[in-house]
N, C-alpha and C positions, 0 to 999 in steps of 0.2 A: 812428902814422906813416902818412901815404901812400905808395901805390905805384902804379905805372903796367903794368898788365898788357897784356901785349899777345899775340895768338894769332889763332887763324882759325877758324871755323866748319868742324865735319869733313863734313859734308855739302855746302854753299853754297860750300867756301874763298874766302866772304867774312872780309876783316880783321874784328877785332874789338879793340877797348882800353878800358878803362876803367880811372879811377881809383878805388884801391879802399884804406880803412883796414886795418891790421892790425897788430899788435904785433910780428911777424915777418912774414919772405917766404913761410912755411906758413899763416899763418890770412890774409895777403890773397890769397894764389892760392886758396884754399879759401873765401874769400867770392867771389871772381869767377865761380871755375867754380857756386855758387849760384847769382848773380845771371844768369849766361850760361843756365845750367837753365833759372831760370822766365822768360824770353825766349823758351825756346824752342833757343837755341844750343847745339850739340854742340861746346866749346870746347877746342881742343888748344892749351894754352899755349905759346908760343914764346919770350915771355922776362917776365920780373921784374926792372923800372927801380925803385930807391929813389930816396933822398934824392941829389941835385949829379948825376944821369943815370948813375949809377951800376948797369951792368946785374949780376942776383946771380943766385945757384943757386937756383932752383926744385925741385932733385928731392926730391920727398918723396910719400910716399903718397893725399894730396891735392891733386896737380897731374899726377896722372898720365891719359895723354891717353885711354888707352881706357878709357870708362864705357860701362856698358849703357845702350842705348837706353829 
């Protein structure tokens, strides 16, 4: 399934969104904030759009916003 992740950069708070595959709302937020990593991007997720714009719960231990630098 795709998912439409959207957040901000914790340093720049530039937007940031990508479309991201994941079986759930945990393994695509946990592929973004990857893909946001090697970018470069210090990513604070702010929401998780599924399938019809459907915005979901995010909280889980792989979308949580403070990571070490």
């Amino acid at each position: 399934m795709t998912y439409l992740i959207v957040g901000i950069d914790r340093r720049t708070r530039v937007p940031w969104q990508r479309n991201v595959r994941g079986h759930e709302p945990a393994s695509a937020t946990s592929a973004a904030l990857e893909r946001a990593d090697a970018d470069g991007v210090q990513l604070i997720v702010a929401s998780v759009i599924g399938p019809n714009a459907t915005v979901l719960d995010h909280a889980s231990p792989a979308s949580a916003p403070l990571r070490a630098a």
